[in-house]
N, C-alpha and C positions, 0 to 999 in steps of 0.2 A: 761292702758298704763304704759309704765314705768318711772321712775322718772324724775328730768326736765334735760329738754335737756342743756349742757355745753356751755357757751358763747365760748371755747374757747379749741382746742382741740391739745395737746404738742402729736408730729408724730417725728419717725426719717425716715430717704430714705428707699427704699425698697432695698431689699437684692440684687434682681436679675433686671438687668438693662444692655439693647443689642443695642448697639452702631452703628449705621450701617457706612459706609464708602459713601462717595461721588458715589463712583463708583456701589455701592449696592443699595444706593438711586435712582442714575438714571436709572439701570435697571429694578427697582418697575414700573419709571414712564412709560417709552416705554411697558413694559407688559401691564400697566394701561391703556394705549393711543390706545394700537392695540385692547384692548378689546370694548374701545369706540366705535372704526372704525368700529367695528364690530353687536355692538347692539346699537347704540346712539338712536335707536325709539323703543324700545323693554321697555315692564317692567319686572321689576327687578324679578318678581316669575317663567319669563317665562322658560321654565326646559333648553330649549336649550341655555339660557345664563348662565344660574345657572352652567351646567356642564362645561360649555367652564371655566367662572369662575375656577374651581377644576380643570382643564386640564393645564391651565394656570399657575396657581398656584404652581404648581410643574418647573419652573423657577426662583422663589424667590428665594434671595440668597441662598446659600447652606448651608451659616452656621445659617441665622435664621430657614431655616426649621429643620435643628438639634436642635436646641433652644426649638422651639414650641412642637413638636414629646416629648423632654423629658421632656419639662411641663405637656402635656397633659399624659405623664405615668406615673412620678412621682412626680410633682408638686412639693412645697416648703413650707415652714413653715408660710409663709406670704400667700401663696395661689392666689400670683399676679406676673406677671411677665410685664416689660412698655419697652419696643422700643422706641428709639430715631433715628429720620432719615425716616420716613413715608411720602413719597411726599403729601402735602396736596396744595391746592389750597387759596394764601393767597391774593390774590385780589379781593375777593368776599365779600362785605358787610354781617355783621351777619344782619339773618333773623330779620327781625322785632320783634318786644315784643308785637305786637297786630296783626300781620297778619297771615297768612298760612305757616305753614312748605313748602322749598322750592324742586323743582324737583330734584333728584339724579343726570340730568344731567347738574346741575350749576355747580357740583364738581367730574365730573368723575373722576379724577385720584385717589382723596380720597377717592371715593367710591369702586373703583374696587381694589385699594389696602388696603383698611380694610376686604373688601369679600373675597380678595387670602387668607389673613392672618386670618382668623377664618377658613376658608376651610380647612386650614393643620389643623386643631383641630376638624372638625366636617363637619357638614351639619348646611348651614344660614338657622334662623327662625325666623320669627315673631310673633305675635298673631293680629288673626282676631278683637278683641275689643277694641286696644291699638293702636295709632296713624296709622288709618287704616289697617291695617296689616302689615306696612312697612318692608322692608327687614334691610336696614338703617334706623335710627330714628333721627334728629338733637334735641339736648340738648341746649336750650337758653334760658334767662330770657325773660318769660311775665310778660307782663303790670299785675297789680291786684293780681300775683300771688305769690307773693315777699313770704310771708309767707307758704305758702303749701310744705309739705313733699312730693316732688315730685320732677322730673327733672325739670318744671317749674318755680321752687323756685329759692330763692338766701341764703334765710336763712340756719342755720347748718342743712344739710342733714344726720339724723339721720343715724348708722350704721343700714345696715339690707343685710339681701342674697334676688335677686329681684326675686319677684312675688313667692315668698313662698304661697302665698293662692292658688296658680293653682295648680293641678294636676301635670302638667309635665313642671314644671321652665325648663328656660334653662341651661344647664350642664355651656356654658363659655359666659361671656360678655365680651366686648371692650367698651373703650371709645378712639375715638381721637379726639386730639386738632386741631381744625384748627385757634383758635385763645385763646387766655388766657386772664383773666378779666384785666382792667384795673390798678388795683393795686398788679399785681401776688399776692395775698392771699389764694384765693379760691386752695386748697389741694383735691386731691382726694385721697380717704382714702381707707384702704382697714387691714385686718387682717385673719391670717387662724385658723379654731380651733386647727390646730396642736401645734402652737405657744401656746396657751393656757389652753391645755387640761391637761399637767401635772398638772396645779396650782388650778384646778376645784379640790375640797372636795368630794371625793365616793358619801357621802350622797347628795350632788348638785346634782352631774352625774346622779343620780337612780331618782332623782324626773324628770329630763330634758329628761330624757328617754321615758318619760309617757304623754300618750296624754293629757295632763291639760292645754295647750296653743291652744288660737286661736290670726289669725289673721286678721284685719278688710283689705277687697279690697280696691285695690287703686282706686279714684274716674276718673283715664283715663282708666279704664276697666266698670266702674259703672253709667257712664254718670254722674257723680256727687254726686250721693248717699253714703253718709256714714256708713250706716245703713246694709252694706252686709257684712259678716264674714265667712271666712274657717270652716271645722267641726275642731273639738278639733283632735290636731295633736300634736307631740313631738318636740323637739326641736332640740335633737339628736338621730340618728338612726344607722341602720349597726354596722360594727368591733369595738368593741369594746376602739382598740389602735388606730382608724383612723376613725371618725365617719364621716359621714355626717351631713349638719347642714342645719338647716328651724330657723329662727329665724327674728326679724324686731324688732328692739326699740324702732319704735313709733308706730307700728300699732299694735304690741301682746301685750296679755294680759295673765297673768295667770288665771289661774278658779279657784283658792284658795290662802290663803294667804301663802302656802308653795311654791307654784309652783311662785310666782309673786317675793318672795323673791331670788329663785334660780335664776330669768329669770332678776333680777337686780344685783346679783352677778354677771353671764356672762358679762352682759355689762359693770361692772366695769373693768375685765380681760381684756375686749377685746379695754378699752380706753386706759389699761395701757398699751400695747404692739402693736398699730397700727401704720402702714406702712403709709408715704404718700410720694405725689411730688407735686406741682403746675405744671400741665403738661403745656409746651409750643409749642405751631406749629410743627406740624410733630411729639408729643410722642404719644405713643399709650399704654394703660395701658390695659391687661389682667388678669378676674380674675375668678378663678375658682367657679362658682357659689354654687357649692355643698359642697365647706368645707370652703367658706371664707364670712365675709362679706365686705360691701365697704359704703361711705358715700363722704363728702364731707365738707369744708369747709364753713363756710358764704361771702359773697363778695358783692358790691355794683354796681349793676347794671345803668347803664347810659340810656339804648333805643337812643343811637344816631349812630347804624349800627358797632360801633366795640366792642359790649360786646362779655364776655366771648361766644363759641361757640364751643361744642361739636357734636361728632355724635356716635351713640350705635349702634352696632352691635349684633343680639346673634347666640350660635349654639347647636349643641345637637351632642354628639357621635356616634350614631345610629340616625338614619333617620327612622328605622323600628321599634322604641318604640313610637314613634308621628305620625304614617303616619295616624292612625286609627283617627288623630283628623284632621287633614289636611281639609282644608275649600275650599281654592282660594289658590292655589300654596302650598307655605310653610309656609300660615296664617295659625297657628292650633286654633279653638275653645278654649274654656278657660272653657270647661267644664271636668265631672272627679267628681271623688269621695268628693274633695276639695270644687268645687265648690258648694257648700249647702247656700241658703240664709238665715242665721239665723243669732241670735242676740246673741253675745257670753254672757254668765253669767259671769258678774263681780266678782273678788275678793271683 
């Protein structure tokens, strides 16, 4: 693993931030409501709501879908782009800290407008091993789990790009707020390796290139087990002037003591230059999964119904690169070249 985790992590705002208007908000919501009317007993994989979804979707304002369109083709230096003005549903207790994640349709406006707003970027996905296969996923503090690197947790959510051990991550994640911690602290973090890649040493770049890193699964895909690890993969891949990045700082590891050196340099980079916001109700933060990572702040959970309360969304560009793992709808399997259960060799 890499070095210890920061009590405490200095962010400035993100570059790119989309303001919506009263009047842009309330036409999310009506889009949001007619979609309700329309599947309220339906699950969320089912294809004929998934496309009404994307049909829909082309209604959102005019100028966020210009927004989303030139992120998903040129993206930005931070690799995140956050919305302000998301209808979310704010009278609804957060989920419990010991109970069941709750139905999709306790928060339909939230839900159908984070699924418009990932659909102009892709096709929604889930995975079959990971909080049922959700289409949505709600982010809130459990009981017992205060410490886990995980959405679970409250402690600093180490930076990392999610579910680099799979095969086929998802291309874009969301997160929206439907409610913020009780002390606004808790930041969500984000950085792109664009931002960072000049400052990278040739000789870092050439090790980071090289399969000498694995990474250990996360234990909501492993039923708990710690003990399961990616095959040895690189960190950065593709173009050269614009890579692509697989990386996680608390859960990779290098295989030598060169490669564990370079994979602590990056994180140094990527503390000195990252993006955050403490999102509030109605922001919605998008992050490019392929060339940025994201984390999160520490915050102090309460379990008295109004702790912090997020919900995750992901999607993929092509639907025809994951169809061949497709389970139950849009749950893909978590299997793949990646998926190897072995035990990585320590530095």
């Amino acid at each position: 693993m890499t070095t210890e985790t920061p009590s405490a992590v200095d962010y400035r705002p993100p570059q790119d931030i989309i303001e919506l208007t009263e009047h842009e908000t309330a036409a999310i919501v009506a889009a949001a409501l007619e979609l309700f009317g329309r599947h309220r007993h339906r699950h969320l994989h089912e294809e004929a709501l998934l496309y009404d979804v994307e049909t829909v979707a082309g209604r959102l304002p005019s100028r966020l879908q210009t927004e989303l369109r030139r992120f998903r083709d040129h993206g930005n230096p931070d690799g995140a782009l956050v919305i302000d003005g998301i209808p979310v549903e704010t009278n609804v207790p957060t989920p419990a800290g010991d109970g069941p994640d709750p139905h999709w349709s306790l928060v339909p406006v939230t839900t159908f407008a984070q699924m418009m707003v990932m659909s102009v970027l892709g096709s929604v996905i889930g995975y079959r091993d990971e909080k049922e296969g959700r289409l949505v996923q709600d982010v809130f503090p459990r009981v017992g789990q205060e410490r886990r690197q995980e959405n679970s947790g409250s402690v600093l959510l180490e930076l990392h790009t999610e579910d680099g051990f799979l095969d086929r991550p998802p291309h874009y994640l969301s997160l929206i707020c439907v409610r913020g911690d009780h002390d606004a602290v808790a930041a969500t973090l984000a950085c792109g390796i664009r931002r960072v890649l000049p400052s990278i040493p040739a000789d870092v770049v050439a090790v980071l290139r090289r399969d000498r890193f694995q990474i250990a699964f996360s234990t909501s895909f492993t039923g708990g087990r710690e003990d399961i690890w990616s095959r040895p993969l690189a960190v950065l891949t593709g173009p050269i002037d614009d890579p692509h990045l697989t990386v996680d700082f608390h859960g990779m590891v290098g295989l030598d003591g060169e490669a564990q050196n370079a994979l602590d340099r990056l994180r140094e980079l990527f503390l000195e230059n990252v993006v955050g916001a403490v999102l509030r109700p109605g922001q919605l933060m998008i992050v490019d999964n392929r060339v940025a990572v994201h984390g999160r702040t520490s915050f102090e959970p309460r379990y008295d119904g109004t702790d912090r309360w997020l919900r995750r969304c992901f999607s993929v560009s092509d639907l025809r690169t994951v169809r061949d793992q497709a389970d139950h709808g849009r749950a893909l399997r978590s299997g793949g070249e990646r998926h190897r259960r072995i035990t990585a060799s320590r530095a």
